[in-house]
C-alpha positions in Angstrom: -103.0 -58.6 -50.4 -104.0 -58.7 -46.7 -102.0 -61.5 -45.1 -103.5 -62.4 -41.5 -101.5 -64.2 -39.1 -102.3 -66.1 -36.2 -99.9 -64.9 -32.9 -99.9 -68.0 -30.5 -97.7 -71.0 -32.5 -97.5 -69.4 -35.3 -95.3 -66.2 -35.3 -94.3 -66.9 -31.3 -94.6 -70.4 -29.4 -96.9 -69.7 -26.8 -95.0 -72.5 -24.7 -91.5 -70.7 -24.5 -92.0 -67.3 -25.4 -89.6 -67.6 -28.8 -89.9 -66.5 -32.4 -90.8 -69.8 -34.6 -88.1 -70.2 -36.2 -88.6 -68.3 -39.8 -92.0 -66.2 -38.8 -90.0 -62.7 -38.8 -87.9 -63.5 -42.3 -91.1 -64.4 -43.4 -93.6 -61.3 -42.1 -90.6 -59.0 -43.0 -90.4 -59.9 -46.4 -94.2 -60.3 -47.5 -94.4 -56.2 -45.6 -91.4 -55.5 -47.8 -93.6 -56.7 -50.9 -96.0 -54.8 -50.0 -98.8 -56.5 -48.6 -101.2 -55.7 -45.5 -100.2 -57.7 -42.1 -102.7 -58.1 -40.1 -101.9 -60.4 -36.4 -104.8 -61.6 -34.7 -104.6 -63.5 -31.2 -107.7 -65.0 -29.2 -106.3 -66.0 -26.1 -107.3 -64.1 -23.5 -103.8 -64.3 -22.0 -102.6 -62.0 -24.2 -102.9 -58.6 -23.6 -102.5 -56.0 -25.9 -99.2 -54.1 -24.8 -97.3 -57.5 -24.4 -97.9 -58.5 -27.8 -97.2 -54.8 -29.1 -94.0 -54.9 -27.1 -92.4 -58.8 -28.1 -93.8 -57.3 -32.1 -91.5 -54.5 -31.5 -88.7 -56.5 -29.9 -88.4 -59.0 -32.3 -88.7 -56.2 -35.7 -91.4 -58.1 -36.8 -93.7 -55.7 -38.7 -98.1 -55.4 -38.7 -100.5 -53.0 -40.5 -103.2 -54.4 -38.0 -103.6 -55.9 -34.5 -106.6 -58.0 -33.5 -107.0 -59.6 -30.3 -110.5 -61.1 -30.9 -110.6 -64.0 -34.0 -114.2 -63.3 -35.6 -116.7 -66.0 -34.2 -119.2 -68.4 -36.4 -120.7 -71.4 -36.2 -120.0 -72.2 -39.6 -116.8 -70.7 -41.7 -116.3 -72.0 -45.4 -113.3 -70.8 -47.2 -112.0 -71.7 -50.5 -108.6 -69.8 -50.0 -107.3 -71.2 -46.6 -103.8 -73.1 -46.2 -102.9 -74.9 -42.9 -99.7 -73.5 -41.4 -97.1 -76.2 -41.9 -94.4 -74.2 -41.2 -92.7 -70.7 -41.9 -90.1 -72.8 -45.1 -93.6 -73.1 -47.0 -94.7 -70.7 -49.6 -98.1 -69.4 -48.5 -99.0 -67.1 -51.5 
């Protein structure tokens, strides 16, 4: 399964510059089962060998890195879950 992950308050908290607490745990063992992690960021504050380098720092693992969210007017999607937190289940 590809799993994509927002970057900014979701896996780091764009305010302080830490790890949500559980993101990594989390990432770590869905990579460890085997599925596709893809990170995706849209803020333009973010460059690209930042995020590589805080990835790497914090051993938190990605098959993919996208720094531009797709844009639509309208998106309609049966399968998406509002992140509530990295103590949920997801999948």
């Amino acid at each position: 399964m590809r799993i994509c992950i927002d970057f900014d308050d979701v896996i780091m908290d764009y305010t302080t510059g830490e790890e949500i607490p559980g993101a990594g745990d989390w990432i770590r063992k869905k990579k460890q089962e085997g599925h596709r992690i893809i990170i995706l960021t849209s803020n333009w504050l973010t460059h690209r060998g930042l995020l590589v380098g805080w990835l790497q720092s914090h051993n938190i693992p990605y098959d993919d890195l996208q720094l531009n969210k797709p844009m639509y007017e309208i998106y309609i999607d049966d399968r998406a879950r509002r992140f509530e937190g990295w103590d949920k289940e997801y999948i």
